[in-house]
C-alpha positions as CSV (number, residue, x, y, z in Angstrom):
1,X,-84.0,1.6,136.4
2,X,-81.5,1.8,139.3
3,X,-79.3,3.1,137.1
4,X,-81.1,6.3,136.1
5,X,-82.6,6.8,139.3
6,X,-78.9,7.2,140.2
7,X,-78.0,9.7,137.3
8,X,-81.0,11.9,138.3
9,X,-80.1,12.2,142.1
10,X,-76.2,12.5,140.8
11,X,-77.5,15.2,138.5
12,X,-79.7,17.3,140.6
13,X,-76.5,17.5,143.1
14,X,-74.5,18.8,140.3
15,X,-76.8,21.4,139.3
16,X,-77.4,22.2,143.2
17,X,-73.4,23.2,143.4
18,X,-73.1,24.6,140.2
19,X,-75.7,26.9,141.2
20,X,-73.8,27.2,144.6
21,X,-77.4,26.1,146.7
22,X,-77.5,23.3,149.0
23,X,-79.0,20.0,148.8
24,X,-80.2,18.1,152.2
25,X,-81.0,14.6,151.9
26,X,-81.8,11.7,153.7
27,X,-81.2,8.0,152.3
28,X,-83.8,6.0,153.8
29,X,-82.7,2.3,155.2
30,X,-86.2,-0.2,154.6
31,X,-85.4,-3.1,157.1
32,X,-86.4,-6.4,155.1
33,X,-88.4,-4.5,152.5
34,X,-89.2,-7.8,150.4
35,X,-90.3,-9.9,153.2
36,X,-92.7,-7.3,154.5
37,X,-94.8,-6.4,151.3
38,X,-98.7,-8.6,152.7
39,X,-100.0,-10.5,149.6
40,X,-103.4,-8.9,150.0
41,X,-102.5,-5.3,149.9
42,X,-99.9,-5.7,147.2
43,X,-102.8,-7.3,145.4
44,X,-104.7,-4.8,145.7
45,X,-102.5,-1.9,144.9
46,X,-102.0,-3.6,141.3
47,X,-106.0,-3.9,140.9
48,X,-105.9,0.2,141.6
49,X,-102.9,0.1,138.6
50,X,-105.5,-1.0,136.5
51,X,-103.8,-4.5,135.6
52,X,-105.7,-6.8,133.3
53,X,-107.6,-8.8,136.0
54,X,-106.5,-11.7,134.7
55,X,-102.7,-10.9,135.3
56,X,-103.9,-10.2,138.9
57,X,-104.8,-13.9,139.0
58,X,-101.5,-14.9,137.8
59,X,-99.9,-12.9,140.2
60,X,-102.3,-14.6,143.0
61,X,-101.2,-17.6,142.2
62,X,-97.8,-17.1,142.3
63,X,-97.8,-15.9,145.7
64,X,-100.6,-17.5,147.6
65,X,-100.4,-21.4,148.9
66,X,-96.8,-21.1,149.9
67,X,-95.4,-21.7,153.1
68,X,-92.9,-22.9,155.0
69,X,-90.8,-24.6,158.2
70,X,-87.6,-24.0,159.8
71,X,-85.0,-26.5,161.1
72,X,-83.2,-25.4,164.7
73,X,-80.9,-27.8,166.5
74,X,-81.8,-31.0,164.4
75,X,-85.6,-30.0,164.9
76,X,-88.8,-28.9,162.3
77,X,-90.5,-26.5,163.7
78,X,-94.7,-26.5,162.1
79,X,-95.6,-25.3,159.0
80,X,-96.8,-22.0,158.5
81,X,-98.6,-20.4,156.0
82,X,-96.6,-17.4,153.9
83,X,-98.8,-14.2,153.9
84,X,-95.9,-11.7,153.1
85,X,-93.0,-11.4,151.3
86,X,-91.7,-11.7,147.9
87,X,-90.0,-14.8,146.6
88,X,-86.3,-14.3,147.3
89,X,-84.2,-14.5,143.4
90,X,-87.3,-14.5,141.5
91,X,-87.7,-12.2,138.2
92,X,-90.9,-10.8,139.7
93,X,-90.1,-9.5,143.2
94,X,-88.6,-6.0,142.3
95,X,-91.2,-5.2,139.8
96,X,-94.1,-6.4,142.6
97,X,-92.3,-4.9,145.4
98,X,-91.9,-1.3,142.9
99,X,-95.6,-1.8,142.1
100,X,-96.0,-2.1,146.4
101,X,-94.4,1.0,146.7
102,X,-96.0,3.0,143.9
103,X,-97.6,5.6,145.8
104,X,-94.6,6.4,148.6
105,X,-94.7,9.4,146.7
106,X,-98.1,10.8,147.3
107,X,-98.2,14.2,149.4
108,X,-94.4,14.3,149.3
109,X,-93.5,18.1,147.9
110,X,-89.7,16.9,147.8
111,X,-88.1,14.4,145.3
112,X,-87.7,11.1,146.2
113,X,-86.2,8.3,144.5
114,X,-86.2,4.9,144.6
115,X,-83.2,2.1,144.4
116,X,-85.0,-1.3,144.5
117,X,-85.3,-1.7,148.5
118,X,-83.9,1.7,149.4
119,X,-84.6,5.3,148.7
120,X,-83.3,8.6,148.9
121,X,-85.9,12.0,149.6
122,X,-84.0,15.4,149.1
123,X,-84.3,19.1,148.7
124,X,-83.1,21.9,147.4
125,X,-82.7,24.7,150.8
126,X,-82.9,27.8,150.2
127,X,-84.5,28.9,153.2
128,X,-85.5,27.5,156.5
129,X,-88.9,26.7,155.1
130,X,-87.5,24.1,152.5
131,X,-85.4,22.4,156.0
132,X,-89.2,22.2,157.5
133,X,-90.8,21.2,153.9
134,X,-87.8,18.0,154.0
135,X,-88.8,17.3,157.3
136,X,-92.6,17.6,156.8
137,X,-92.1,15.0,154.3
138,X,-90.0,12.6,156.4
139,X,-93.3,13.2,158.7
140,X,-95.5,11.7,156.1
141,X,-92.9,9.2,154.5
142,X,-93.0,7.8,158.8
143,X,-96.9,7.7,158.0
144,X,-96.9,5.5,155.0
145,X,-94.1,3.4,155.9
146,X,-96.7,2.6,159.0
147,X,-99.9,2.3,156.3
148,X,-97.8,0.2,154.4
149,X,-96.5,-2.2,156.5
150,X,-93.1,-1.1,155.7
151,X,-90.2,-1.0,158.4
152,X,-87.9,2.0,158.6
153,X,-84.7,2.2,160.4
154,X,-83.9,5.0,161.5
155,X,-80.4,4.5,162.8
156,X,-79.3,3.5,159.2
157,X,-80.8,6.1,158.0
158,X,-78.3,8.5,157.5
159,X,-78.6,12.5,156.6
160,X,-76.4,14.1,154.2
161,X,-75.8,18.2,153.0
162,X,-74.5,18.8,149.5
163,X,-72.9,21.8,149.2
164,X,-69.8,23.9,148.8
165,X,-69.8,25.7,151.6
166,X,-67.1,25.2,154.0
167,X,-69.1,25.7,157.2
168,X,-72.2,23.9,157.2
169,X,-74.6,24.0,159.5
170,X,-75.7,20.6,161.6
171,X,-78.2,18.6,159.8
172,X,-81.7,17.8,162.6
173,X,-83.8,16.1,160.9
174,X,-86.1,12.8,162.5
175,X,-87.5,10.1,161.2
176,X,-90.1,8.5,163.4
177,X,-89.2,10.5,166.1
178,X,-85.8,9.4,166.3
179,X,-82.9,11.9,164.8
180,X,-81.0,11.0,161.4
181,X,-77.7,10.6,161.8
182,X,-75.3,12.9,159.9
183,X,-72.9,11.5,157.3
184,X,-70.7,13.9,155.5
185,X,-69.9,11.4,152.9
């Protein structure tokens, strides 16, 4: 799935500079995605799929009633319950944590695409208004990512402008009311 969410993006740049128009994007960093996603509202969010109840169960039990300890300087510290967080190398946790983040894409007018833990939202500009439709939607990507539990850093964020033009005009665009940074590769 990577894969073609890759061609797409690739793609849409293409067709962006063939037709000589611009492409703004912003590839957004999710700090420990996996760890984040809370049992319950994952859970949930598969129940509003319309999964067979009984897979729901399965699921259940293959994340609840785990927990664990950590070892500092020789010593154990308690252990604690796990309410979050996908198991680390198991076959399941991309499809849970793409079935967590299912609905990023609800009231977002520009594309967005998804690589496992990481995404990309971009735009075609033509005007000024597509520059404040990208950034509206950064607006309500910032809400979600809070709804969701979901950590976004900003700083490795980073904002990028494909186009042919050779000057280019400074990318401003803020994610949680801090500013993108600007890569030009």
């Amino acid at each position: 799935m990577c894969d073609s969410q890759i061609l797409t993006v690739c793609q849409d740049i293409a067709d962006s500079l063939d037709e000589a128009t611009r492409i703004d994007g912003i590839i957004i960093d999710f700090s420990k995605a996996f760890d984040r996603v809370p049992h319950d509202c994952l859970l949930r969010k598969i129940a509003d799929l319309g999964v067979d109840p009984r897979v729901i169960v399965w699921i259940r039990e293959f994340l609840m009633g785990r927990s664990q300890k950590v070892r500092v300087g020789g010593k154990l510290s308690l252990e604690v319950r796990v309410t979050s967080g996908l198991p680390q190398g198991s076959v399941l946790g991309p499809l849970l944590f793409l079935a967590y983040v299912n609905d990023i894409w609800r009231n977002i007018d520009s594309k967005i695409r998804l690589f496992t833990d990481d995404c990309i939202i971009y735009r075609k500009v033509l005007s000024k208004h597509d520059v404040a439709t990208l950034q509206a939607d950064l607006d309500r990507l910032g809400e979600w990512a809070v709804e969701n539990e979901m950590k976004i850093n900003p700083s490795k964020s980073r904002a990028l402008s494909f186009t042919r033009a050779r000057v280019k005009d400074p990318l401003n665009y803020t994610l949680m009311d801090q500013k993108i940074p600007e890569d030009s590769s």
